[in-house]
C-alpha positions in Angstrom: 210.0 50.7 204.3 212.9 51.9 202.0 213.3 53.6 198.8 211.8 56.7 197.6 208.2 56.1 197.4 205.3 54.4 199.2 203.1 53.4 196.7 199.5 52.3 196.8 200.1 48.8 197.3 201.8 49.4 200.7 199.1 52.1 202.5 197.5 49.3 204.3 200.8 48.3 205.8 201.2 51.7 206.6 198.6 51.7 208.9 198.2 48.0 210.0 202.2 48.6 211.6 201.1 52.2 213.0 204.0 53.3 211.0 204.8 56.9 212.3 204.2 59.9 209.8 205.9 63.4 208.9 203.2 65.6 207.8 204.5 68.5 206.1 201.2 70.1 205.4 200.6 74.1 207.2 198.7 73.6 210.2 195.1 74.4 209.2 195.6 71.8 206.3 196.6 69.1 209.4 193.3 70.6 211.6 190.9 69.4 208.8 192.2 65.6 209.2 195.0 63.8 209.7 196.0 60.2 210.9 196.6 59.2 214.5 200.2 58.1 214.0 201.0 61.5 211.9 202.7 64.6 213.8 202.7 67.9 211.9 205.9 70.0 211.6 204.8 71.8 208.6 207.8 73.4 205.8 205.8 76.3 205.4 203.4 78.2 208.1 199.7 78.6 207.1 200.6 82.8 206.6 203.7 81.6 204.2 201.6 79.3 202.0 199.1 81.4 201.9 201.5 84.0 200.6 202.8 81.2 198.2 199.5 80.4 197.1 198.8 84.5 196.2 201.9 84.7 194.2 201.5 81.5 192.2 197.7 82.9 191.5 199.5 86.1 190.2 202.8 85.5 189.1 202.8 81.3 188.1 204.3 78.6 189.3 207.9 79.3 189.0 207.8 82.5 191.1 205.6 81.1 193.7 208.2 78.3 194.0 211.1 81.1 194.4 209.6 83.1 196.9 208.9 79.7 198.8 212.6 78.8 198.9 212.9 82.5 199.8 210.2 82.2 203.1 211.8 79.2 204.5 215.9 80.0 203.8 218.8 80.7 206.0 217.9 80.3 210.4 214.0 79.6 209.3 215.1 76.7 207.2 217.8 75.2 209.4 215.3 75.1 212.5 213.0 73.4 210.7 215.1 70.9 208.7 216.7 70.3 213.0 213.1 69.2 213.9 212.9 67.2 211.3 216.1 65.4 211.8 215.4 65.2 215.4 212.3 63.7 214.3 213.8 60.9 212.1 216.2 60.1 215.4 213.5 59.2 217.3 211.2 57.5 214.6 213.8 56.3 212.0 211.0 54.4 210.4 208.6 57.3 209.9 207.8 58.2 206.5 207.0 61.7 204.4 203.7 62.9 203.2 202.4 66.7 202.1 198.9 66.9 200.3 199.4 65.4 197.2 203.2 63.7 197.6 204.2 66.9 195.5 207.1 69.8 196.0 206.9 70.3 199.5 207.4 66.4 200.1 210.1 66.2 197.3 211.7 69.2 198.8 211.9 68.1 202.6 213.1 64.3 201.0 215.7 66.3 199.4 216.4 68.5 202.3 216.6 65.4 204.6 219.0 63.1 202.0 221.4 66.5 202.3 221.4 65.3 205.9 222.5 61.6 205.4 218.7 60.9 206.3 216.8 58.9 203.5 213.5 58.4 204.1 210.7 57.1 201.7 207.4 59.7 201.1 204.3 58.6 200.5 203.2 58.6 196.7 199.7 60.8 195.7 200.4 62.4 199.3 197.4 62.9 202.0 195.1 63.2 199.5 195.9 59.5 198.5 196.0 58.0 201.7 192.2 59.5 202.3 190.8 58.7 199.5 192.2 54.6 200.2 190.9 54.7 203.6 187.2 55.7 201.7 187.7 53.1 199.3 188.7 50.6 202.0 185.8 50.8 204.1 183.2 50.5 201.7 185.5 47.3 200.4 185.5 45.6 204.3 182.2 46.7 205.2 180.3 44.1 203.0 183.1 41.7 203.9 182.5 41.0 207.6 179.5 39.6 209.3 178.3 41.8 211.7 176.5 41.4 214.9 174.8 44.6 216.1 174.1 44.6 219.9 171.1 46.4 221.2 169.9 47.4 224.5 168.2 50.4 226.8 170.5 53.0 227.9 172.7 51.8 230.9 172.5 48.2 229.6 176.7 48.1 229.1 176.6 47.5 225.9 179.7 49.1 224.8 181.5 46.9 227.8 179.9 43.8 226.3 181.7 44.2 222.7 184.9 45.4 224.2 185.2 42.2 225.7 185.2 40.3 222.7 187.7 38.9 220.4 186.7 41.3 217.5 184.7 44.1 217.8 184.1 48.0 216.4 183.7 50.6 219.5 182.3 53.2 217.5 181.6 55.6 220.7 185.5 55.2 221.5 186.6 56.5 218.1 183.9 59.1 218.1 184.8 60.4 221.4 181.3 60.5 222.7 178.6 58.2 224.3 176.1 58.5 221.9 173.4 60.2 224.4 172.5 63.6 225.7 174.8 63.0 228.6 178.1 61.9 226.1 180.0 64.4 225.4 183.6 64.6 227.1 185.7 67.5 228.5 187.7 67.1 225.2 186.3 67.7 222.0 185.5 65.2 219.4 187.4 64.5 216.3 186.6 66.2 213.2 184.4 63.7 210.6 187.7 63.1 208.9 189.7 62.2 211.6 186.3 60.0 212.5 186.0 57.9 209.6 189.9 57.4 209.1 190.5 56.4 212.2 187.3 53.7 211.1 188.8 52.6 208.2 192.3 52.1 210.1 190.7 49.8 212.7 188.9 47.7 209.8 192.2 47.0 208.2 193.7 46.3 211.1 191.2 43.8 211.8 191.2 42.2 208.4 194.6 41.3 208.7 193.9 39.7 211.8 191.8 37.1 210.1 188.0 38.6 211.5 185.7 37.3 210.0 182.9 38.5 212.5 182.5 42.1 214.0 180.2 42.9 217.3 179.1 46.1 217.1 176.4 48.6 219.5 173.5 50.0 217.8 174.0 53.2 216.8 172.1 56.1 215.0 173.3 57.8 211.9 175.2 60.4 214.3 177.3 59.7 217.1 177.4 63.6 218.8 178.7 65.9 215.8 180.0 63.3 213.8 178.1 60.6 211.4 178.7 57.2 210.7 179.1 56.0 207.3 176.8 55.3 205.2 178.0 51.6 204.2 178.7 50.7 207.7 175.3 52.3 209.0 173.1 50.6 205.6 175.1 47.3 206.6 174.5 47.2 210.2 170.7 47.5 209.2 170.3 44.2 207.5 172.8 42.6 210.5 172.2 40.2 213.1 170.7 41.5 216.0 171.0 40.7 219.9 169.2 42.6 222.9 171.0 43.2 226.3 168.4 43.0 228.9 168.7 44.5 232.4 166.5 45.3 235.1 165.9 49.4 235.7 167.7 49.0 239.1 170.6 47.8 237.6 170.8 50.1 234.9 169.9 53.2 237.1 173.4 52.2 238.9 175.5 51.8 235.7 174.4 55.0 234.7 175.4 56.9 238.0 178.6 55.4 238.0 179.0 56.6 234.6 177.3 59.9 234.5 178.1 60.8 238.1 181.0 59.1 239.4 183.3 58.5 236.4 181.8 61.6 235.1 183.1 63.8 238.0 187.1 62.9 238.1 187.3 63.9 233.9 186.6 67.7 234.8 188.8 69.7 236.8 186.7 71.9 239.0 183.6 70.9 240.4 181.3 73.9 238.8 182.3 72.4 235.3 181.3 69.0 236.4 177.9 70.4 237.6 177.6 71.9 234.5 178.3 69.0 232.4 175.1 67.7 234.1 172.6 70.6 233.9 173.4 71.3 230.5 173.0 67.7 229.3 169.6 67.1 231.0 168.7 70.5 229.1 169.2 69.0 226.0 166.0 66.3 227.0 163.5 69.2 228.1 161.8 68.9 224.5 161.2 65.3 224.3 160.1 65.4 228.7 157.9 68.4 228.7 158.3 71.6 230.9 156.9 69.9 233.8 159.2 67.0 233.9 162.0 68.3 232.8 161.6 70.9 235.7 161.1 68.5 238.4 164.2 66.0 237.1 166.5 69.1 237.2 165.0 70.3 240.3 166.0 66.9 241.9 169.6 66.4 240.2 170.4 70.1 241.7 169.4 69.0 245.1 171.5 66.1 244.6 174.7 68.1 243.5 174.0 70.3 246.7 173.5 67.3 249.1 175.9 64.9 247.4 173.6 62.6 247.5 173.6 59.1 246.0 170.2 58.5 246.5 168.7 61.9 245.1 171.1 61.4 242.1 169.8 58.0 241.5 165.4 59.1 241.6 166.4 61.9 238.7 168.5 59.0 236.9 165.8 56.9 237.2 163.5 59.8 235.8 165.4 59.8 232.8 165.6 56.4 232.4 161.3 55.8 232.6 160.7 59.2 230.7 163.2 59.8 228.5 165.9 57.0 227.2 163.0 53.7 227.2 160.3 55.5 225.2 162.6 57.0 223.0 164.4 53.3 222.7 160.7 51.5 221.8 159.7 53.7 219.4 163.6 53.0 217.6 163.1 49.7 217.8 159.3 49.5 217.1 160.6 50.8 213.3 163.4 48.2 213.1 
């Protein structure tokens, strides 16, 4: 991509060729959302625009701008215009983008052409790209024919639509298993970062030629973040298949996952115990004192034994008292 803009009519093959991006935004700006292919070196710190933004507020626009070129002059502006170009050696396709494709974009393009480096930004900035991704998915949702794949807990139903041609893993991009027991070490992404990173795989898929999606069933919230209303109002009226399993089988899935897999992702073994305890205390509500006692009585014999066997009977538990009735009554209302 050449020139000096990239206009509306190219964002989807911004992100269909995972074209990198130079986000210019201060760094709590980049926190709130951002794209996966976008790295942040920012012209102005969160302190300096925020000094920026108290003079412009006070003084108007053309003093804000001054003290601006003031803040990021002489050494401060020559390491950052370095990153930059060392930036654009390495990703000589990338492209530019602040908030709204305004002065700090136009400044940096300017900056950069100083440099014998010409790259392209992005026109409307950040805010433009978001509000295309929204607009997008709303657009492809009612375009696909989805098949929603149901199933109890420990069925492998997120294995099952992974393997096929065409499919929306909903639990990968949301960094969490959808369940008491899925959460990671590492934290989620923010709801932006959620539904963009959405919105990216459905173009990506359009221009693949999908016509069908697989999907797993999923509630309105997938840990902290939720899924979108379209998707979530068009995965209702979808077509619907059941996993089935038998408890033995799934009682093994699960330990591999929650026990064995589970393990190797923390670093010290107290945090992986942890992980455990504090996930099965998130079920004491819906088990009742009693059970809940006796399931976490069990799973801290089995952390102090090590054994499979002992980690399988309070799996099981969970399974019977816990994940079944809570999946019967979801699917008594659908």
């Amino acid at each position: 991509m050449t020139g000096k803009w990239i206009t509306h009519s190219q964002f989807d093959e911004l992100f269909i060729n995972d074209t990198p991006l130079l986000d210019l935004r201060a760094p709590s700006e980049f926190k709130k959302g951002a794209f996966s292919t976008a790295v942040n070196y920012p012209l102005m710190t969160d302190d300096e625009r925020a000094k920026v933004g108290t003079c412009y507020k006070h003084h108007g626009q053309k003093a804000a701008i001054e003290l601006g070129h003031a803040l990021v002059s002489g050494e401060t502006k020559k390491r950052r215009v370095n990153v930059w170009k060392d930036f654009f050696s390495a990703q000589p396709k990338a492209v530019i983008y602040c908030f709204r494709g305004g002065l700090r974009s136009e400044i940096v393009q300017q900056w950069l052409i100083d440099e014998n480096i010409q790259r392209p930004r992005v026109k409307g900035g950040y805010k433009a790209l978001r509000q295309h991704l929204i607009q997008r998915t709303e657009e492809l949702v009612s375009q696909f024919h989805w098949i929603v794949v149901s199933g109890r807990t420990g069925c492998q139903k997120t294995e099952f639509i992974k393997e096929k041609a065409h499919s929306i893993d909903l639990e990968g991009l949301a960094h969490h298993r959808g369940s008491a027991f899925g959460r990671f070490p590492e934290p989620q992404p923010t709801q932006i970062d959620f539904e963009n990173q959405l919105a990216i795989e459905l173009i990506k898929l359009k221009a693949q030629g999908a016509t069908t999606l697989f999907i797993e069933d999923e509630g309105s919230h997938i840990g902290s973040v939720s899924v979108p209303e379209c998707l979530r109002l068009a995965t209702q009226k979808a077509e619907r298949y059941r996993i089935e399993s038998t408890v033995e089988q799934r009682v093994e899935v699960i330990y591999q996952e929650y026990v064995v897999e589970a393990e190797k992702r923390y670093s010290t073994r107290a945090q992986f115990e942890n992980y455990l305890l504090d996930s099965l205390a998130r079920t004491r509500k819906r088990l009742g004192d009693l059970r809940f006692r006796q399931l976490r009585d069990t799973l801290q014999q089995a952390l102090s034994s090590n054994s499979k066997e002992l980690h399988k009977q309070w799996i099981k538990g969970l399974l019977v008292d816990y994940y079944d009735p809570m999946y019967d009554y979801q699917m008594k209302k659908r």
